[in-house]
C-alpha positions as CSV (number, residue, x, y, z in Angstrom):
1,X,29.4,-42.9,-30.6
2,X,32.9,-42.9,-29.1
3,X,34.7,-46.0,-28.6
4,X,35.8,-45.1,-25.4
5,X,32.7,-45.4,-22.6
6,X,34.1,-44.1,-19.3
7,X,32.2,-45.3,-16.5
8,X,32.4,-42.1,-14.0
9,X,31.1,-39.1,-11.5
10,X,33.2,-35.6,-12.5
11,X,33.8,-36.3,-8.4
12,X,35.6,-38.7,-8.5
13,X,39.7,-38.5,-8.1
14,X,40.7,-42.2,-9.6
15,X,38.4,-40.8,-12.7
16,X,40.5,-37.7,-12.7
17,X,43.5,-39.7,-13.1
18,X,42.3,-41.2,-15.9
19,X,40.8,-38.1,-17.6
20,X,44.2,-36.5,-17.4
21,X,45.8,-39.5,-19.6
22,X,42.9,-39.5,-21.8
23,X,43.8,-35.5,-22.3
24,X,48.1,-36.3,-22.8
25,X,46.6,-38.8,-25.4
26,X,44.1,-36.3,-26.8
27,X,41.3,-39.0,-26.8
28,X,37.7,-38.8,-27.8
29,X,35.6,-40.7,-25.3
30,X,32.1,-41.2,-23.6
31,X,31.4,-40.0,-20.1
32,X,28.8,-42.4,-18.3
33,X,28.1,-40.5,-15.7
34,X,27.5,-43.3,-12.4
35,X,26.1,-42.3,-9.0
36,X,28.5,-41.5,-6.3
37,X,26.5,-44.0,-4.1
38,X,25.1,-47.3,-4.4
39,X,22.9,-48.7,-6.1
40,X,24.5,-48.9,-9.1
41,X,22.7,-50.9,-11.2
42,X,23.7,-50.5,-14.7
43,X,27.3,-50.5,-14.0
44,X,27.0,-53.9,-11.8
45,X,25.4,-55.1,-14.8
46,X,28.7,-54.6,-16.6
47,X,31.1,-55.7,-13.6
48,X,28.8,-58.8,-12.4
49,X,29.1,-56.8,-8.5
50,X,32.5,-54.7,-8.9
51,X,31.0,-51.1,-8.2
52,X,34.4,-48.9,-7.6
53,X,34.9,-46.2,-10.2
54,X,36.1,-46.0,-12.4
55,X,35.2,-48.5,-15.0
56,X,36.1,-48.2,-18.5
57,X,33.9,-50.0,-21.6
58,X,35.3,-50.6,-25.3
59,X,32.2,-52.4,-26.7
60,X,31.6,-55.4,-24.7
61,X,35.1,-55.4,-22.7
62,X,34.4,-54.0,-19.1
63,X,37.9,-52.6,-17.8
64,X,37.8,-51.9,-13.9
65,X,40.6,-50.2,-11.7
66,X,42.4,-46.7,-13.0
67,X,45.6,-48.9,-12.9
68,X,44.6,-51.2,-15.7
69,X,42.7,-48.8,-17.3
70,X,45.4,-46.8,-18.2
71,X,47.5,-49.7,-19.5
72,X,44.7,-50.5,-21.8
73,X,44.4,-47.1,-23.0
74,X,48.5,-47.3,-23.7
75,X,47.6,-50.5,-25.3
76,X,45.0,-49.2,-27.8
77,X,46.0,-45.9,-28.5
78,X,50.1,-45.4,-28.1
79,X,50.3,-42.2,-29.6
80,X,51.0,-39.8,-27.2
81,X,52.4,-41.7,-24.5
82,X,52.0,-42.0,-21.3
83,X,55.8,-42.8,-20.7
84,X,57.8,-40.5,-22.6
85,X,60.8,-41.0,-21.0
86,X,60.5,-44.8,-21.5
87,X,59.4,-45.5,-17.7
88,X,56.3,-47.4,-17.6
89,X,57.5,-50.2,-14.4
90,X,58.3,-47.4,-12.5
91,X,54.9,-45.2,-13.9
92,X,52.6,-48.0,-12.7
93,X,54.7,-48.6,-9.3
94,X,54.7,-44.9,-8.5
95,X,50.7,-45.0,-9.1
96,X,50.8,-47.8,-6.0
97,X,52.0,-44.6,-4.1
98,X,49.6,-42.2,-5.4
99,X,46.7,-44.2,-4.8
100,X,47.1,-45.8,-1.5
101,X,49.1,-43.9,0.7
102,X,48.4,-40.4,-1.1
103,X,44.9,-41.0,-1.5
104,X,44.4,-42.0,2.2
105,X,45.8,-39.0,3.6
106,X,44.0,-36.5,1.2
107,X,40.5,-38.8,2.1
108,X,41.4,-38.2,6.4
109,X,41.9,-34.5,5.4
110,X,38.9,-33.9,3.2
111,X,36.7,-35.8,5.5
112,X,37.7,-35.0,8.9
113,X,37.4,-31.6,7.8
114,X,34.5,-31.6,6.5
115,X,33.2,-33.3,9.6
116,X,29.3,-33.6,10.1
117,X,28.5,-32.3,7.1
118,X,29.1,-35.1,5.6
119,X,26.1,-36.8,4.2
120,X,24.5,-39.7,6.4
121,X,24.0,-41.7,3.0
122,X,27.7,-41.1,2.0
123,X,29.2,-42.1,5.2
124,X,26.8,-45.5,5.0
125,X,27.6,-46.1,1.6
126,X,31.6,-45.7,1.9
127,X,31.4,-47.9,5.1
128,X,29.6,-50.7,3.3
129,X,32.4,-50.3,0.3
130,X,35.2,-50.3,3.2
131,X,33.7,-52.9,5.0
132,X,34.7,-50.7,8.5
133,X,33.2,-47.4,9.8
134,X,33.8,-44.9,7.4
135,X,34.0,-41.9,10.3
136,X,34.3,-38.3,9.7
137,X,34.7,-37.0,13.3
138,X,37.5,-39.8,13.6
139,X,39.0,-38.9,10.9
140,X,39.2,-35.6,12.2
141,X,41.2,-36.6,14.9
142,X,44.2,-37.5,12.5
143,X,44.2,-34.4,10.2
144,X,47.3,-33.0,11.9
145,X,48.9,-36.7,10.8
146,X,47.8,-36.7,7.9
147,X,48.2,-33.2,6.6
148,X,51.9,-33.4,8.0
149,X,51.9,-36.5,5.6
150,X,50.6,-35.1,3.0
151,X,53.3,-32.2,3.1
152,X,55.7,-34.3,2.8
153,X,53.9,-36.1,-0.2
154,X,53.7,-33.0,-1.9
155,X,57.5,-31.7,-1.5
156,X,58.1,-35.0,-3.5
157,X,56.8,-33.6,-6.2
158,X,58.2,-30.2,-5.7
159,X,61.4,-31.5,-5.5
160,X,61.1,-33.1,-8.6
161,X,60.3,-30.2,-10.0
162,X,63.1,-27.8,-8.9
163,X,65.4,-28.1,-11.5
164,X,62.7,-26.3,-14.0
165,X,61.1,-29.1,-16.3
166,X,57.8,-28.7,-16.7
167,X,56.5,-31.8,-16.4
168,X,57.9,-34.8,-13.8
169,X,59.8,-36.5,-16.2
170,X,60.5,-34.1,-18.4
171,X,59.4,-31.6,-20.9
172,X,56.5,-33.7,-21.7
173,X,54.0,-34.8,-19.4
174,X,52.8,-38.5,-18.8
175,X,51.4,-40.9,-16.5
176,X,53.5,-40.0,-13.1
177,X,52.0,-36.4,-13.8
178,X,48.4,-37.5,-14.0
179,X,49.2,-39.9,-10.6
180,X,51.0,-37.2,-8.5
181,X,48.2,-34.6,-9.9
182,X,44.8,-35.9,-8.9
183,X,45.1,-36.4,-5.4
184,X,45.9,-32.6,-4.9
185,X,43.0,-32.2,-7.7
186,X,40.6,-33.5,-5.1
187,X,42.2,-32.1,-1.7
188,X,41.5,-28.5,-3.8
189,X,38.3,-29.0,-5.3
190,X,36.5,-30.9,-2.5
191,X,37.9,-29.2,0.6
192,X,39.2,-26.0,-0.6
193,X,41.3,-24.9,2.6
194,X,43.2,-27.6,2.3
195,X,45.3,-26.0,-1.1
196,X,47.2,-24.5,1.9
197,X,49.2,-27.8,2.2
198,X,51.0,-26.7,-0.7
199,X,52.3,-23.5,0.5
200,X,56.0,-25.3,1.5
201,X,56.1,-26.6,-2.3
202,X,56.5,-24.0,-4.1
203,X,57.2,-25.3,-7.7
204,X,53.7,-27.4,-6.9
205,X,51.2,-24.5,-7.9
206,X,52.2,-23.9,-11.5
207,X,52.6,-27.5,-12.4
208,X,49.0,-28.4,-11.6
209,X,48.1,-25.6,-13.7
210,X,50.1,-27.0,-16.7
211,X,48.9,-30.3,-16.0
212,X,45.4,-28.9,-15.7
213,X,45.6,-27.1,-19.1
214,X,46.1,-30.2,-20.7
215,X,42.6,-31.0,-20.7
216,X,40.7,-34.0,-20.6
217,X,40.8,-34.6,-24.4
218,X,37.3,-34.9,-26.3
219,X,34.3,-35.8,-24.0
220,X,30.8,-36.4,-25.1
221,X,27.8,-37.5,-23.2
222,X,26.5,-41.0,-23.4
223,X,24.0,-42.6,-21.5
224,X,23.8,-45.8,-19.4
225,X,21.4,-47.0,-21.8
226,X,23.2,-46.9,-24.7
227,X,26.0,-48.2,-22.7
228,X,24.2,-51.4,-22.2
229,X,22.6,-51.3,-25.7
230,X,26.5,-51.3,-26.9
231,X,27.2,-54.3,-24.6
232,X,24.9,-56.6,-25.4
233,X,25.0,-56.0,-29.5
234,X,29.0,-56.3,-29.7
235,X,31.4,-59.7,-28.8
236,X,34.0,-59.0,-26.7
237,X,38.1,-60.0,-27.2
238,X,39.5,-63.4,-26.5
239,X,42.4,-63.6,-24.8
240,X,45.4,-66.3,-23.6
241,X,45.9,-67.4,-20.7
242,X,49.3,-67.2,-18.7
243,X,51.0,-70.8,-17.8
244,X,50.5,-70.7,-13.9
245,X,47.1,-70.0,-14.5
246,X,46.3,-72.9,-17.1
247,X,44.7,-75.0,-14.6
248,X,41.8,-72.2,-14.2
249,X,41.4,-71.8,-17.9
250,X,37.4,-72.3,-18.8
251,X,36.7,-73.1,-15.4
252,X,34.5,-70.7,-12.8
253,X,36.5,-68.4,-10.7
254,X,36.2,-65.2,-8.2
255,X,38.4,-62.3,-8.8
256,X,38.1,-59.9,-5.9
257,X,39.9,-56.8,-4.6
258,X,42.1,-57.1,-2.0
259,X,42.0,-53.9,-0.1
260,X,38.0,-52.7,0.0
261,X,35.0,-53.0,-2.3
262,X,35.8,-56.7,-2.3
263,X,32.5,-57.7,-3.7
264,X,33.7,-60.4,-6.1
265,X,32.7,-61.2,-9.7
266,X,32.3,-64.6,-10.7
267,X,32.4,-65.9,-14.0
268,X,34.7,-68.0,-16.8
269,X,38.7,-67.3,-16.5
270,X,38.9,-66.5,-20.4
271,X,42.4,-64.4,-19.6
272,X,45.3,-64.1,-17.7
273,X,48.5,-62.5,-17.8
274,X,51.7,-61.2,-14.9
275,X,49.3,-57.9,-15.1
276,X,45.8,-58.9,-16.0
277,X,43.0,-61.0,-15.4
278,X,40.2,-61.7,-17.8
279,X,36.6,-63.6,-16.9
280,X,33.6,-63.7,-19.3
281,X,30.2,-63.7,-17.6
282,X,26.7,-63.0,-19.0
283,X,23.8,-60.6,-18.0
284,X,20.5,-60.2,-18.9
285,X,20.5,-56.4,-19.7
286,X,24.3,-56.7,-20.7
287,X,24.8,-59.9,-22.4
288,X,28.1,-61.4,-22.9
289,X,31.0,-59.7,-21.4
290,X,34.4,-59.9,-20.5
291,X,35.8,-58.1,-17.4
292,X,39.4,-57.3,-17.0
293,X,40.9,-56.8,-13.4
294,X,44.5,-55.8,-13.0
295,X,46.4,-58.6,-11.3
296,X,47.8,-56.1,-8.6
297,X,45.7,-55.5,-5.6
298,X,43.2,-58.1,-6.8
299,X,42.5,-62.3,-6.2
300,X,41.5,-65.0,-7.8
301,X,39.8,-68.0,-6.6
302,X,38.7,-70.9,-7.7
């Protein structure tokens, strides 16, 4: 059994993100394969109500949100880093980029264009996780916006790349690749016409082949069973808790994102840090767990 469990759907562009690192790190992991749509109830036994993917496990330590994710992964496993030219601030800041204003153009595009073939119980899942209508044919409205957005996204990246290197940063490829990557990933794979967007970036096209050939590392097949079976039989990591948040320490909290999905898990702040936060909670199916948010994009109340 792999240590890594990767809560996923092969879908799904934040789990792309991830499975590119977990390929520049040449990792062997678990895929838990999650339904695209709720319910989700063996991965909300893990979370305590988060339900965005994806979600990493390592025993019973429940990671949620690409962003902190990937800093655990660096954490664990620093060979083969994701910041090989010694820029991980300005990594994780450019990922703020990639999956906000990148990802929300790609998401009007694929949609709107997709348009009424859209699946009803899609639509009503994603507006229940938005917490607004999640509308195709409005979306398709603001394609011309957003595909002249997302041209200029992508001649970013091209620019970048003009000068030859291979790889963003460099001659080796790292954590900026894999952000810039996955949202053009999921413009090609899930709404094919769309690769024309990159027609005016013309050093775009071969670097998502070399970031493509880098693989996803070494992925086996685990169920959400055993998952849970892992949970519940291992103890998770204690942690220390940063100064401002002393007050909190031991003592029931919320932790909720701030943008959508905002369901919020409640449980005992065991953690805290400038870039994490840490609550332990128990399930009946899961037992005792500790789930890590990133302190970015997400609250915590008391």
């Amino acid at each position: 059994m792999p240590e890594i469990l990767f809560h996923q759907y092969d879908s799904s562009p934040f789990s792309e993100k991830v499975r590119v690192c977990l390929g520049i790190k040449k990792l062997t992991w678990g895929a838990v394969d999650q339904p695209v749509i709720m319910p989700k109830p063996d991965l909300v036994a893990l979370t305590g109500g988060y339900r965005r993917i994806p979600v990493m496990q390592i025993d019973a330590d429940i990671y949620c949100d690409s962003q902190l994710i990937v800093r655990e992964l660096e954490r664990r496993y620093p060979e083969h880093t994701l910041f090989p030219q010694g820029d991980c601030g300005l990594a994780h800041a450019n990922a703020l980029w990639s999956d906000r204003v990148v990802f929300q153009a790609a998401v009007a595009i694929i949609f709107g264009g997709l348009g009424d073939k859209v699946p009803a119980s899609f639509v009503a899942d994603r507006s229940a996780l938005s917490g607004r209508a999640f509308d195709p044919a409005a979306m398709r409205a603001a394609v011309p916006h957003m595909e002249a957005q997302m041209r200029a996204h992508t001649a970013l990246l091209s620019d970048q790349l003009a000068d030859g290197r291979a790889y963003l940063t460099g001659d080796l490829p790292g954590l900026v690749d894999a952000n810039g990557y996955y949202n053009l990933w999921f413009l090609r794979s899930a709404f094919p016409p769309a690769e024309r967007l990159f027609d005016s970036a013309p050093f775009v096209p071969d670097w998502m082949e070399r970031v493509k050939s880098i693989g996803h590392g070494e992925r086996m097949e685990v169920s959400r069973e055993a998952a849970l079976d892992i949970a519940r039989t291992s103890q998770p990591m204690t942690g220390t808790i940063a100064s401002r948040d002393a007050l909190l320490e031991g003592k029931q909290v919320a932790v909720a994102a701030d943008d959508y999905g905002r369901d919020a898990v409640r449980g005992m702040l065991v953690g805290s840090s400038e870039h994490h936060l840490s609550i332990r909670r128990e399930d009946p199916r899961a037992g005792e767990v500790v789930v890590h948010f990133p302190r970015i994009g997400f609250s915590l109340q008391s």
